[in-house]
MDAnalysis code that builds the backbone (N, CA, C; Angstrom):
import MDAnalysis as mda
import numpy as np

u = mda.Universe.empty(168, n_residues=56, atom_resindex=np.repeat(np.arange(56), 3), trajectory=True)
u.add_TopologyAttr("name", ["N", "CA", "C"] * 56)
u.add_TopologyAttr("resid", np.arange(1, 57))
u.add_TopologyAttr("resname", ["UNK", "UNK", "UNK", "UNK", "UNK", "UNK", "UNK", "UNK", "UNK", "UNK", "UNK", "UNK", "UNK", "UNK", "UNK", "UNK", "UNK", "UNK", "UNK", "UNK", "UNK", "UNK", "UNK", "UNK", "UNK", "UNK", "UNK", "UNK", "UNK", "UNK", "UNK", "UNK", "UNK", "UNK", "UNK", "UNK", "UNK", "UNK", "UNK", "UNK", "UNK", "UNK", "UNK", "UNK", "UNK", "UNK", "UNK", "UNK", "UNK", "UNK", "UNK", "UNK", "UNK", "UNK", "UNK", "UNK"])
u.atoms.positions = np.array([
    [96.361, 87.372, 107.255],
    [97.422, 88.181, 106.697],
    [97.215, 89.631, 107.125],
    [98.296, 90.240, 107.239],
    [98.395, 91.426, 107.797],
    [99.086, 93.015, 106.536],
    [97.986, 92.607, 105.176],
    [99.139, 93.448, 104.412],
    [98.696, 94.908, 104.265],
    [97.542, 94.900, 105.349],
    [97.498, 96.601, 106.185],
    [98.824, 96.943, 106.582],
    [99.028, 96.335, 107.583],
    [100.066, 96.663, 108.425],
    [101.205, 96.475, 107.406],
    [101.601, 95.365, 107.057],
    [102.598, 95.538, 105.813],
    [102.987, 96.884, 104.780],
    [101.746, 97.114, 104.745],
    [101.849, 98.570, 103.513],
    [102.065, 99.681, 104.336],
    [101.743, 100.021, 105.542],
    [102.034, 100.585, 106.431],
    [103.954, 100.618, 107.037],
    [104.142, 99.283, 106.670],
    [105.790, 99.033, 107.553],
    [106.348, 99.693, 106.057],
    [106.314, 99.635, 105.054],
    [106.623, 99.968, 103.689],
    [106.877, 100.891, 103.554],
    [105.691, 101.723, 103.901],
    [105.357, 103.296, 103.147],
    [106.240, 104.152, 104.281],
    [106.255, 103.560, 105.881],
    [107.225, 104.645, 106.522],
    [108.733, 104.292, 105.986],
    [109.271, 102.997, 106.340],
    [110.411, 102.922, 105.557],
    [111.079, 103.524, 104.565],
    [110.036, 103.507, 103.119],
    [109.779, 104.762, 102.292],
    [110.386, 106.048, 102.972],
    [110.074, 106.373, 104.076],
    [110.044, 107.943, 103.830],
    [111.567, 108.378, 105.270],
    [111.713, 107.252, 105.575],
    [113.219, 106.953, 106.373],
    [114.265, 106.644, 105.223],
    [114.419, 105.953, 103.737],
    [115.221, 106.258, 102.927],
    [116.072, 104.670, 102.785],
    [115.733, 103.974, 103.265],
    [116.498, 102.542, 103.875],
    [115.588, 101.694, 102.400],
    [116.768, 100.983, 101.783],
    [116.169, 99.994, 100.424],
    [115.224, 99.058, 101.052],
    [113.751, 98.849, 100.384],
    [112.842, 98.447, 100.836],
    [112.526, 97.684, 99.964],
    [113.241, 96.805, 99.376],
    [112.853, 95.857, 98.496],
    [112.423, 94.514, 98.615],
    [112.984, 94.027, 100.036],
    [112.888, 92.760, 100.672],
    [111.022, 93.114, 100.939],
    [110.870, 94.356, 101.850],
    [109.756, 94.689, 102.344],
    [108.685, 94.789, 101.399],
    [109.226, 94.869, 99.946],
    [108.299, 95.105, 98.844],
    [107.599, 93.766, 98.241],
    [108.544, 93.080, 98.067],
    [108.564, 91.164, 97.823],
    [107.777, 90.585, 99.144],
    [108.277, 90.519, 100.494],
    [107.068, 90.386, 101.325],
    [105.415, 90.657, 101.363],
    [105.297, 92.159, 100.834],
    [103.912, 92.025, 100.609],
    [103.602, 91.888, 99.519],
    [103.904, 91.574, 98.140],
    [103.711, 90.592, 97.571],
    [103.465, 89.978, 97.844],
    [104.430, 88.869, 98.126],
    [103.803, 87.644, 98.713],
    [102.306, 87.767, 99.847],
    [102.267, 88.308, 100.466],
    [101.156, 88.145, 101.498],
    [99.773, 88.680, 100.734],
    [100.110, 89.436, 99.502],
    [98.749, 89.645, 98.958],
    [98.432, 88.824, 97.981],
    [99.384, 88.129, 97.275],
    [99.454, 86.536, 96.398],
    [98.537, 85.527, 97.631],
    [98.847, 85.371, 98.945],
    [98.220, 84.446, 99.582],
    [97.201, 85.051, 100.151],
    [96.655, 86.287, 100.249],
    [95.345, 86.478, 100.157],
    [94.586, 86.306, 99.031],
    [94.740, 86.937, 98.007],
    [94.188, 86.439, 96.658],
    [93.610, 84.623, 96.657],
    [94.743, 84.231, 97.292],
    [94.787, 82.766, 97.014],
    [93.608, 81.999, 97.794],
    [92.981, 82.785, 98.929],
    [92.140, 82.837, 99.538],
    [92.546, 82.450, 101.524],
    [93.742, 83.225, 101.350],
    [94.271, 82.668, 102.730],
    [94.178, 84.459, 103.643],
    [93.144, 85.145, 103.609],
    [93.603, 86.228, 103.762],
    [93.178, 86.124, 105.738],
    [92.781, 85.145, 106.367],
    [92.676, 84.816, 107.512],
    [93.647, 84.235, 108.308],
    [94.473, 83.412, 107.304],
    [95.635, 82.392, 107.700],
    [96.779, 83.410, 108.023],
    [97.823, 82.362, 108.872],
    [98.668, 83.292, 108.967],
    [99.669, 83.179, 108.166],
    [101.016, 84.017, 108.812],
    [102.184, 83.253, 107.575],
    [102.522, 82.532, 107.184],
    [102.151, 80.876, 107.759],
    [102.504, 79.508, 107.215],
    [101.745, 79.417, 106.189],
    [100.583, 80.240, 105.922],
    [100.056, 79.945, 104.365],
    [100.729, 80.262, 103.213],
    [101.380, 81.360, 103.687],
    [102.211, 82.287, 102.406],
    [102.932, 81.332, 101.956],
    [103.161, 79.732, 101.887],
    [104.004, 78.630, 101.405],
    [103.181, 78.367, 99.859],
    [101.770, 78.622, 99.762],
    [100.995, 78.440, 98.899],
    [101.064, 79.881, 97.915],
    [101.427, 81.169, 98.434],
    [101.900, 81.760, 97.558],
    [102.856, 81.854, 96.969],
    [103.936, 81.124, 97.532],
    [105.059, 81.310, 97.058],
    [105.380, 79.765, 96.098],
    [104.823, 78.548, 96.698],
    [105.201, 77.041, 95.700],
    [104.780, 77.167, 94.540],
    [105.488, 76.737, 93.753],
    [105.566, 76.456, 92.569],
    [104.147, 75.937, 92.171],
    [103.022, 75.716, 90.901],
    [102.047, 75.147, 90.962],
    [102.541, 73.666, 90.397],
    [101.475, 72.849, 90.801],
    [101.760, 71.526, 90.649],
    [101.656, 71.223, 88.751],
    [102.561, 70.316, 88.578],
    [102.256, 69.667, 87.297],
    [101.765, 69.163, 87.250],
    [100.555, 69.427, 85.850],
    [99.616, 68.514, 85.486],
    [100.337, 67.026, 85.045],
])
């Protein structure tokens, strides 16, 4: 995961004035799937941050 660079695509956006909310929910997600322990994987992991958890 790349949510260096992510917080980076963010924070200039930020300061260009353009709604950055999609961009905000993205790294979310990519720091949900690091947490999750995928912080090596690439974006096909972020499926595990984002699915639902399984029912017991």
């Amino acid at each position: 995961m790349e949510v260096a660079g992510i917080d980076h695509i963010v924070h200039a956006a930020e300061r260009r004035g353009p709604d950055v909310t999609v961009l905000r929910a993205v790294k979310r997600v990519a720091e949900r799937a690091v947490a999750l322990g995928h912080g090596g994987g690439d974006w096909s992991s972020t499926i595990d941050a984002v699915r639902p958890p399984a029912a017991d």
